[in-house]
N, C-alpha and C positions, 0 to 999 in steps of 0.2 A: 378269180379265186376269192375276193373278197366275198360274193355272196356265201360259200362255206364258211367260213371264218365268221362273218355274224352267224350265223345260224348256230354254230358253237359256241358261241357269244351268249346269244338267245337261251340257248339250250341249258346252259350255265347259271344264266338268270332265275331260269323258272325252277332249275334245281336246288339254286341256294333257296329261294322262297319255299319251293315243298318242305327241305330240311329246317328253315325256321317254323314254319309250322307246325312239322310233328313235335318240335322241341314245345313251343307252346302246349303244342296238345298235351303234354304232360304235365305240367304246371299248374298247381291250383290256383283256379279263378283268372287261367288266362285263355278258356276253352274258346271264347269269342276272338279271339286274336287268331286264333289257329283255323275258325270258321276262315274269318274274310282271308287269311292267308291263301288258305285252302283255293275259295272264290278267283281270286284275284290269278294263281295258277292255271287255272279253269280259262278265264279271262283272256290271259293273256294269248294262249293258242289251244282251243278246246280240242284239236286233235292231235297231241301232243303226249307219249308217253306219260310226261307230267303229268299233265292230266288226266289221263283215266287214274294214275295212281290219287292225286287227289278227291276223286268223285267216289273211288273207294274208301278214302279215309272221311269221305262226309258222310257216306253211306254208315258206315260204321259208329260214328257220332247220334246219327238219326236214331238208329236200332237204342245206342245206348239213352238216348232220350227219351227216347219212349217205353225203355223199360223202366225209367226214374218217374215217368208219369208227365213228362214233359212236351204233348203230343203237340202243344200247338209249333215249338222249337223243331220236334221232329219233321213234322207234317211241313215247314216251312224248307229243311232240307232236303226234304223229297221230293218238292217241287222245282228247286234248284238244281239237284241234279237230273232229273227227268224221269221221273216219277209217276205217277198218277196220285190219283185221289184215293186211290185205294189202297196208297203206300206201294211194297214193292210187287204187285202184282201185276205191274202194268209198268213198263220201261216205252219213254218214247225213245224213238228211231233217227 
């Protein structure tokens, strides 16, 4: 039984860190804090509920980047979460 028990553990983990990062995310001038949170969710198990919900919330940073005119930030988060060079026209696999 212990291996469930981490794994809800784990599970717990990655969720407190999603929820500090959207709180970041809202926060002026602490939008970098909220990236690596993000990352680090990502990180810890990229097939992870958690995770796709993070790579969504980077996705959504990136777009907003790039409508502030911030491409090289954006284009750097679309590579991160799997992206192409052509931004979101191209999803790797």
């Amino acid at each position: 039984m212990a291996p469930i028990s981490q794994d809800k553990t784990k599970a717990a983990g990655r969720n407190a860190l999603l929820e500090m990062a959207k709180a970041w995310e809202k926060e002026k001038g602490k939008i970098q804090h909220a990236i690596e949170a993000y990352e680090r969710v990502i990180g810890i198990d990229p097939e992870s509920k958690e995770a796709d919900e993070a790579r969504d919330a980077l996705l959504e940073i990136a777009k907003r980047f790039e409508k502030e005119g911030k491409k090289y930030s954006a284009y750097y988060l679309y590579q991160k979460i799997g992206y192409g060079k052509e931004g979101m026209s191209k999803r790797a696999v």
